[in-house]
N, C-alpha and C positions, 0 to 999 in steps of 0.2 A: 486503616492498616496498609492496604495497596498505595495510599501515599507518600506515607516515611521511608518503604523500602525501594522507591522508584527514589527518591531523592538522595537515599546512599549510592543505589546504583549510580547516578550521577554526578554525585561528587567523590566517587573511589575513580570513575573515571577521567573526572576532571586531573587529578592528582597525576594516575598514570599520564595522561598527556603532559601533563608540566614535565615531568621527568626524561619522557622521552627526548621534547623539544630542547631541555638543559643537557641531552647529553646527545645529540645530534651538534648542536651549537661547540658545546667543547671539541667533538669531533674536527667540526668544519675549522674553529678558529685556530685551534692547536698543531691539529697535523696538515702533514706534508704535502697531501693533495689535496686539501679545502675547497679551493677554487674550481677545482675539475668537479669535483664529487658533488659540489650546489649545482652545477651547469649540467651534469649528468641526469640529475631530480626534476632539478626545471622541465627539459625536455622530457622525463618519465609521467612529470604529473600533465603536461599538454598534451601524450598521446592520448593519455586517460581520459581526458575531459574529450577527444576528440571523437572517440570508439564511444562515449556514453553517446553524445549528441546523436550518430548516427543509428543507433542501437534504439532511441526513445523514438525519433522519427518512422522509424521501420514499425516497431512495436508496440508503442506505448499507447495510440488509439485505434488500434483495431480492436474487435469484439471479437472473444474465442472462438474459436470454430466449434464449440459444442455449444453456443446458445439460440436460445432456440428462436427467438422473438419476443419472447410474452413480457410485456410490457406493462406497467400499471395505468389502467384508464384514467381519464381525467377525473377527478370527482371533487369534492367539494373542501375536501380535507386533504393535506400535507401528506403526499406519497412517496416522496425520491421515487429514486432509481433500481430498476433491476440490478441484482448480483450475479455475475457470472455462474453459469451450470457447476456444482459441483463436479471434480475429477471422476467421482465414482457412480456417476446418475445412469442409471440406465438406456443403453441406447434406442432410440429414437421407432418405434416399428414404423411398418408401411401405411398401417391404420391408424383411424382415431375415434375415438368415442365423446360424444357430449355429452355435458354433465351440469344440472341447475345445484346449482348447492348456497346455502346461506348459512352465513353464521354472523356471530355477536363479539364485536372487537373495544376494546375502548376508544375513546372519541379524543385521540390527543395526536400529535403529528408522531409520524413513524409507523404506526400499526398498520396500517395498511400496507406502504411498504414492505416489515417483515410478514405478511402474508403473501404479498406476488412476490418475494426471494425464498419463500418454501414452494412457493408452489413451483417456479421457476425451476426449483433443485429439482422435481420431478419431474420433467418435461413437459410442464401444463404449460397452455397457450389461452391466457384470458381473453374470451371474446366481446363481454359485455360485462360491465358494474349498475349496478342500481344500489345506493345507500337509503337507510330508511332513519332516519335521526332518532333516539330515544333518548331518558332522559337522562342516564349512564352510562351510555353508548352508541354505537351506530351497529346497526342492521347491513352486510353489507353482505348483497343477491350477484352472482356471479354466473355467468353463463362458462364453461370452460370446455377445451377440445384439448384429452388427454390421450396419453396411449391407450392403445385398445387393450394391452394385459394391465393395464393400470384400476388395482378392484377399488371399490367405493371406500373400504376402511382404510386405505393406504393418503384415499384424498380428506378424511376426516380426522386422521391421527396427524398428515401435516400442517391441516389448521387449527389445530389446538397445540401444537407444537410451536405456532406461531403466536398464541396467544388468541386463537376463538374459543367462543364457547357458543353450546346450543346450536349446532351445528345441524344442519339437515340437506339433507342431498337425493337426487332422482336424476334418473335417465331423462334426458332432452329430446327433442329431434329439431330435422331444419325448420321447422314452424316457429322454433322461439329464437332464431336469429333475427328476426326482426324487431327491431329497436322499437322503446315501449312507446314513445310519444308516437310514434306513427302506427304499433296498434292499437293505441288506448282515441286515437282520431277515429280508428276505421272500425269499433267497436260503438262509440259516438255516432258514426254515419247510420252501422245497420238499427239502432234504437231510434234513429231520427226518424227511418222508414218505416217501421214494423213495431207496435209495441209488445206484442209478443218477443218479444228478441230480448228485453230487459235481463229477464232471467240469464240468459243463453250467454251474453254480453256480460253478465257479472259473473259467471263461474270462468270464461275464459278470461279475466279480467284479474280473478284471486286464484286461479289453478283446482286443482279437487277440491272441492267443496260442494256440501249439502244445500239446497236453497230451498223456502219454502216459502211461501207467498200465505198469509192466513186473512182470508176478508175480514171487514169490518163487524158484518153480519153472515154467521156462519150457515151455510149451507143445510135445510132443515131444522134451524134453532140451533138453541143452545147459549153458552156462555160465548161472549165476543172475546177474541185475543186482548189482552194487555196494552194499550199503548205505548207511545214512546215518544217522547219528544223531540220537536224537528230537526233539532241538531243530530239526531241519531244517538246510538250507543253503543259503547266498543268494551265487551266483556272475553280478553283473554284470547280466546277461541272462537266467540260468537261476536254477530253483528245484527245490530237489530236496526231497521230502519223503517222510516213513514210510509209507508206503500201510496201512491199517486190518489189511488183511489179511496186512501181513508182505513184502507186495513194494516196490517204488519209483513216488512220482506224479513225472513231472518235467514243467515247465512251462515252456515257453522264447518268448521275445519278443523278439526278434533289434532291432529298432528301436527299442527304449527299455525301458533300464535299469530292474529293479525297485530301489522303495523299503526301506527297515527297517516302515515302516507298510503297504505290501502284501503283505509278507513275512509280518507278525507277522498280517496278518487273515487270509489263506492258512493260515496254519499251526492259526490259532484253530476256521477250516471244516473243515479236516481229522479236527481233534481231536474236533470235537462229533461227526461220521462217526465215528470211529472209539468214541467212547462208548456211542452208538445200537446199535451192531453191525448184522448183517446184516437190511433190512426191505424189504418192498414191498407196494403197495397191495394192498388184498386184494378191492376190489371184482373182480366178475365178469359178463358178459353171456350168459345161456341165447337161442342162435338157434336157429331153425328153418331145413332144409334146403327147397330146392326140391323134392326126391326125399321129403320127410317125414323124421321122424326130427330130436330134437333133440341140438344140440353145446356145449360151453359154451366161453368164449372168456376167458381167465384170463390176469395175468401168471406166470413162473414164474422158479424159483432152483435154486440147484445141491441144494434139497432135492428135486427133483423127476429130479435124476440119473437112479433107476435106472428110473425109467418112461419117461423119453427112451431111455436108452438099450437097455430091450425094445423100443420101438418099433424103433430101428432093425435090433434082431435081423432082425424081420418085414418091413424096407424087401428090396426086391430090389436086387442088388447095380451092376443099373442107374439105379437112384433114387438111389442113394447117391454113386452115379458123377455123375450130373447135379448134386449139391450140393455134392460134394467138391472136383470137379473129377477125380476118381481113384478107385481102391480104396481101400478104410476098413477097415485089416485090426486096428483095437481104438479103438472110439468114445471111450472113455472119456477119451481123450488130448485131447479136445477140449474134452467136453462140460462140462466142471469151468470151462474159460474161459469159452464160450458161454455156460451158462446164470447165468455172476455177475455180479450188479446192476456190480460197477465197471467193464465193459467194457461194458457199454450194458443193452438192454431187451428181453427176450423175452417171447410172446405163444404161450400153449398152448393148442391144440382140445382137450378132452376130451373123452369121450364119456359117454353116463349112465352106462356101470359103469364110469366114472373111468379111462378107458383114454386114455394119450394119441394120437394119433393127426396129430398136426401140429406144427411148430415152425417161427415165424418172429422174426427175430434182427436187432435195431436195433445195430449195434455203431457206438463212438466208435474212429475210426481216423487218430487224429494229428485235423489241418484236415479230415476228410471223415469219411465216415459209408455205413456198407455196409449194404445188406439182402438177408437171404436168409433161403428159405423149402425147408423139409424136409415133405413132406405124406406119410404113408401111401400106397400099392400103392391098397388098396381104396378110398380115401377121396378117391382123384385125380378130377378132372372132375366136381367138386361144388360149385364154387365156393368153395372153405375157401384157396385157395393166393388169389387176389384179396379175398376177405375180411380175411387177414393182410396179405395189401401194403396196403390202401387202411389200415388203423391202426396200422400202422407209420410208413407216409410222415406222415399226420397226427400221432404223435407229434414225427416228426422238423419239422414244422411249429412245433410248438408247443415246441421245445428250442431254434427258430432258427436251424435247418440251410437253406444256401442250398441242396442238392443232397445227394442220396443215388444210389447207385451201387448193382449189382449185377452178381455176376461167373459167368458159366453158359456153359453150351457153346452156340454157336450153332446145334444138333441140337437143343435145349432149347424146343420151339415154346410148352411154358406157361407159362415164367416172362417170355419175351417179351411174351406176353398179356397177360399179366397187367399188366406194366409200360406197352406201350399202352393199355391200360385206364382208368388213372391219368389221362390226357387233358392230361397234363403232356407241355413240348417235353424231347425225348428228344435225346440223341448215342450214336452208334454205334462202338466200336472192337471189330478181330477181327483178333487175332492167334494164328495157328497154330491155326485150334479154337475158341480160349478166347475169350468175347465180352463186353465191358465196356459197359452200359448204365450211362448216367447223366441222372439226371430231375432239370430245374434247378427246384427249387420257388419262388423267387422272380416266379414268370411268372404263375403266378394261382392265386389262392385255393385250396387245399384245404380239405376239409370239415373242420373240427375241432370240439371242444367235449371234454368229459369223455373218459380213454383209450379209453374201451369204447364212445361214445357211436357207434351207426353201425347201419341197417339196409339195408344193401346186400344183406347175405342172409338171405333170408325176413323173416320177422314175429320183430319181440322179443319173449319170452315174460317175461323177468323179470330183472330186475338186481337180485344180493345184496349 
């Protein structure tokens, strides 16, 4: 329809033109001043053409003064060009706000463009693209720096306005301007050093998400998890993959769907884990007691099984009770969990003739994070159970845990201490007995630097 009527358009005005030009001509040929009145024109249409030329050159490539910059990133697919700010876009505040938002566009040249020219109309400044290919589309992850009175529904109604769909959006900070290949290297690095880290390293890897690690053979019996096969498998929301050691990682993010591209980086982290085999740092701190006598303060692994577990020969069957929560009638059922890097991070006292004598236990447990501390009979009330909490929580500082927990009897007056000690705000649950302390770490600063790095007790004698 918008065809036919463009083409009368164009030939009512062809017509009018014939007319005009057959009665200029009669004009010119017939009367009296002809020859003036062409030479008049001439020089009327040279000034014309001469005012445009100067007019295009001033004008015709500068960018409005109301755009902003945002510019469409490189990406893999067909983007043009930004469109000038609309006349009516609101002006520009002094602040800005970041914004991670993704949404689902078709996969055909343009779309992308009309998404940085909506976004563009609001004064969004794209800072980074990440496309995730689908089989109907593209995923396309956006880092953005918006006005600050610019709310979240105003940046999800202009990209579906643009043609997204499945839209989701969150608050950023300066932590996700750095570009992924250089964090997804530096998330690489700390799995290289630490297999503990695996976990740690996939949720900053996929954003919020759940991770569970379920052994092969489960802790006190039972049925074994499901396996999976080594390619992994990518369910929607969940991801299940071969755990290094033979059991299941699953990772689940109920709020947005994984991609094939954070599936297959997921799967690539695993694998380099699982190449590496079992490692952990080896540095170590020699402290000095208050009482005299030096302890050394090490991480440890299930190679250190049978020395954990003489220690606990020697624990009284009350100490054991205050850690257990119960009788411990064959340690061993535990300790193979506890002390493996894929369930979190543990922290051994030794002593000079390599006796252990302490264990404290950073575990990953789903969204949360437990700590608990096993101390020797003889070696209680020497500061060693506070020594372990204050670099433990500081680990969990530095993993980016908002809150660690511990779970003890309320008869338990030193693990309480101890966690007041911390100087972190605490909450209290106690049920039947059992008492749930949790210390929100986001409330102020813990002391961190290097794992070991800490002289709360005594003087450091030497780090290996």
């Amino acid at each position: 329809m918008h065809h036919w009527r463009r083409d009368l358009v164009e030939l009512a005005a062809l017509f009018t033109a014939v007319a005009v030009a057959d009665a200029v001509a009669n004009l010119i040929g017939h009367g009296p001043d002809g020859p003036a009145l062409l030479v008049i024109s001439a020089i009327a249409l040279l000034a014309t053409a001469a005012f445009h030329t100067w007019w295009s050159r001033r004008h015709g490539h500068a960018p409005p003064t109301s755009d902003t910059g945002a510019r469409p990133p490189s990406s893999e697919r067909q983007a043009g060009p930004s469109a000038p700010t609309p006349a009516n876009a609101r002006p520009e505040s002094g602040e800005a706000a970041l914004w991670r938002m993704r949404t689902t566009v078709k996969d055909e040249p343009g779309s992308l463009a009309a998404l940085c020219t909506e976004l563009a109309g609001h004064r969004v400044d794209i800072l980074s693209l990440q496309t995730h290919p689908l089989g109907d589309g593209t995923v396309d992850e956006f880092l953005l720096r918006a006005p600050a009175g610019l709310a979240a529904a105003e940046l999800t109604r202009a990209a579906a306005q643009a043609g997204g769909t499945s839209t989701w959006i969150e608050r950023a900070d300066a932590h996700d301007l750095v570009d992924a290949p250089t964090r997804v290297l530096g998330l690489a690095t700390r799995t290289a050093l630490d297999a503990a880290e695996l976990p740690l390293a996939l949720r900053q890897l996929l954003g919020r998400c759940t991770i569970r690690s379920l052994p092969a053979v489960p802790v006190g019996g039972g049925r074994a998890a499901d396996g999976v096969p080594v390619e992994g498998v990518l369910e929607d929301t969940v991801l299940r993959l071969r755990a290094p050691e033979g059991g299941v990682i699953t990772v689940e993010r109920p709020y947005l769907p994984f991609t094939p591209t954070e599936f297959a980086r997921a799967r690539a982290l695993v694998e380099l884990d699982a190449r590496l085999g079992p490692r952990i740092p080896g540095s170590q701190d020699v402290l000095t007691l208050p009482q005299g006598g030096a302890i050394t303060v090490r991480r440890a692994d299930t190679g250190d099984v049978e020395a954990a577990k003489a220690m606990h020969d020697r624990c009284s069957p009350r100490t054991l009770s205050m850690r257990y929560h119960g009788p411990v009638g064959d340690a061993d059922r535990y300790l193979n969990h506890l002390l493996s890097p894929r369930f979190g991070r543990t922290l051994a006292v030794q002593t000079a003739s390599g006796r252990i004598v302490g264990l404290g236990h950073l575990l990953w447990d789903g969204d949360e994070t437990e700590v608990a501390l096993l101390v020797e009979d003889d070696w209680q009330r020497r500061g060693i159970g506070a020594e372990l909490l204050g670099r433990l929580v500081s680990m969990a500082v530095e993993a980016g845990c908002e809150s660690v927990y511990a779970v003890t009897q309320s008869s338990n007056t030193g693990m309480v201490a101890a966690m007041r000690g911390l100087g972190l705000p605490l909450d209290y649950q106690i049920e039947e007995g059992t008492l749930v302390i949790t210390a929100r770490l986001d409330a102020t600063a813990v002391r961190s630097g290097l794992p070991y790095d800490g002289e709360r007790l005594g003087e450091r004698i030497v780090r290996e």
